[in-house]
C-alpha positions in Angstrom: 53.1 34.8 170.7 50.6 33.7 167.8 50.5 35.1 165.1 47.2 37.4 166.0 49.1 38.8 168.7 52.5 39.3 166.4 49.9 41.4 163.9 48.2 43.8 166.3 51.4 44.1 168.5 53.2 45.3 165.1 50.6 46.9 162.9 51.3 43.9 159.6 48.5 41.9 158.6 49.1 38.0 159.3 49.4 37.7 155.5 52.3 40.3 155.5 54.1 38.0 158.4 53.1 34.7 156.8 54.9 36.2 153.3 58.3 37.4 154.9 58.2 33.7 156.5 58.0 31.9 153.2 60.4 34.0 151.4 63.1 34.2 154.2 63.0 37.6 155.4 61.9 36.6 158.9 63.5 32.8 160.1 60.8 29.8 160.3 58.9 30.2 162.9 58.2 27.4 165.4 55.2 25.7 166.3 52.8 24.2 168.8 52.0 20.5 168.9 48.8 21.9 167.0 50.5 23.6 163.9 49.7 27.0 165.4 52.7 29.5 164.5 54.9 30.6 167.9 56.6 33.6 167.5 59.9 34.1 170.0 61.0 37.3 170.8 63.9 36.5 168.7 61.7 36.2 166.2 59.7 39.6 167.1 63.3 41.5 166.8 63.6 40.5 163.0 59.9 41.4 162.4 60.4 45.0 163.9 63.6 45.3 162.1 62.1 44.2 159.0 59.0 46.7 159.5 61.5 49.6 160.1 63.0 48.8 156.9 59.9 48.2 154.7 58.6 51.4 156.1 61.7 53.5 155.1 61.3 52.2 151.5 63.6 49.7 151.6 63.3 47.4 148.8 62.4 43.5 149.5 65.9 42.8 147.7 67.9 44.8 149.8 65.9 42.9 153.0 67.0 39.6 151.5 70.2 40.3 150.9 70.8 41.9 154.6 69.1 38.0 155.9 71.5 36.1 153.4 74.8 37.8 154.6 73.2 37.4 157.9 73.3 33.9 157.7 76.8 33.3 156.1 78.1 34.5 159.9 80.3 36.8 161.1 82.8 37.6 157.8 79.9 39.3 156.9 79.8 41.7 158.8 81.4 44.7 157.2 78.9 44.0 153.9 76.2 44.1 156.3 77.1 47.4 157.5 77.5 48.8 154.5 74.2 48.1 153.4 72.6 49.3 156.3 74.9 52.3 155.5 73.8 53.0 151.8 70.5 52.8 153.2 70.0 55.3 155.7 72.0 57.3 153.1 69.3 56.6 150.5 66.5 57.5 153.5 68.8 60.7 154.7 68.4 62.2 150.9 64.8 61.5 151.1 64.5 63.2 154.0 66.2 66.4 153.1 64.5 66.3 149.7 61.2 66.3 151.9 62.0 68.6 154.0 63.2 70.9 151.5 59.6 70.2 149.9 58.1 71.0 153.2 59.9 74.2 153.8 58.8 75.8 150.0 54.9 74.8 150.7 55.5 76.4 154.2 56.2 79.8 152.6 53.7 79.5 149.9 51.5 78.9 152.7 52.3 81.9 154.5 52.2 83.7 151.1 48.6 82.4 150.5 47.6 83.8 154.0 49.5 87.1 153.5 48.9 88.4 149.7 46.5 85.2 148.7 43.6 85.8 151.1 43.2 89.3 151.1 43.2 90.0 147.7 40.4 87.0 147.1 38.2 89.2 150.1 38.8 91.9 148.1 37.1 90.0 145.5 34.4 89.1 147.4 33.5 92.0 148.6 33.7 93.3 145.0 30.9 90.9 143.5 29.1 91.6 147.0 29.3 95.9 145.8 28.3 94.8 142.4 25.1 92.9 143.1 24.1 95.3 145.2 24.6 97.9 142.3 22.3 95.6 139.9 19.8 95.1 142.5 19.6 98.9 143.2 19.0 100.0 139.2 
């Protein structure tokens, strides 16, 4: 796949893909006779994976680390996991902090429906009594 195709098919701009290449998030890519980036779908896996990871917050650091173990093999393994395992623990928190957050605007929503909105018709239909009143005197 070029490099066009890579973007659109995954939603990063080609400067995005170019950037992960040259600092080693993604491998080298390969290229045509003509210079033209090649993108396996080896390399496609690391680019979801790394676009899964940006878009859960996950720092560039923490990305490069993951690729560095990654290449040191196999006895590498278990630090790789736990990464990826203080990770989604970082993201899980998030979450429930979110959804806590989403759960208290849910009921001030309902609140603003219930107590909020009939007490501002009230209003209304207050200023609407008194203009009337003026207009009458």
């Amino acid at each position: 796949m070029t490099i066009s195709e890579v973007s659109k098919k995954y939603d990063i701009t080609q400067d995005t893909l170019r950037y992960y290449e040259k600092i080693g998030l993604i491998p080298k890519i390969q290229r045509t006779a003509s210079g033209i980036r090649d993108y396996t779908e080896k390399d496609c896996i690391w680019i979801y994976f790394m676009k899964c990871m940006r878009n859960a917050g996950v720092g560039v650091n923490i990305m490069l680390e993951y690729v560095k173990l990654f290449e040191q093999g196999e006895e590498t393994k278990d630090d790789r996991k736990q990464l990826l395992i203080r990770e989604r623990d970082r993201i899980a928190a998030q979450v429930a902090e979110l959804t806590n957050t989403l759960d208290y605007l849910d009921k001030k929503l309902q609140r603003y429906d219930s107590v909020i909105t009939p007490v501002e018709k009230l209003l209304s239909s207050s200023k609407t009594d008194s203009s009337k009143k003026s207009n009458n005197t």
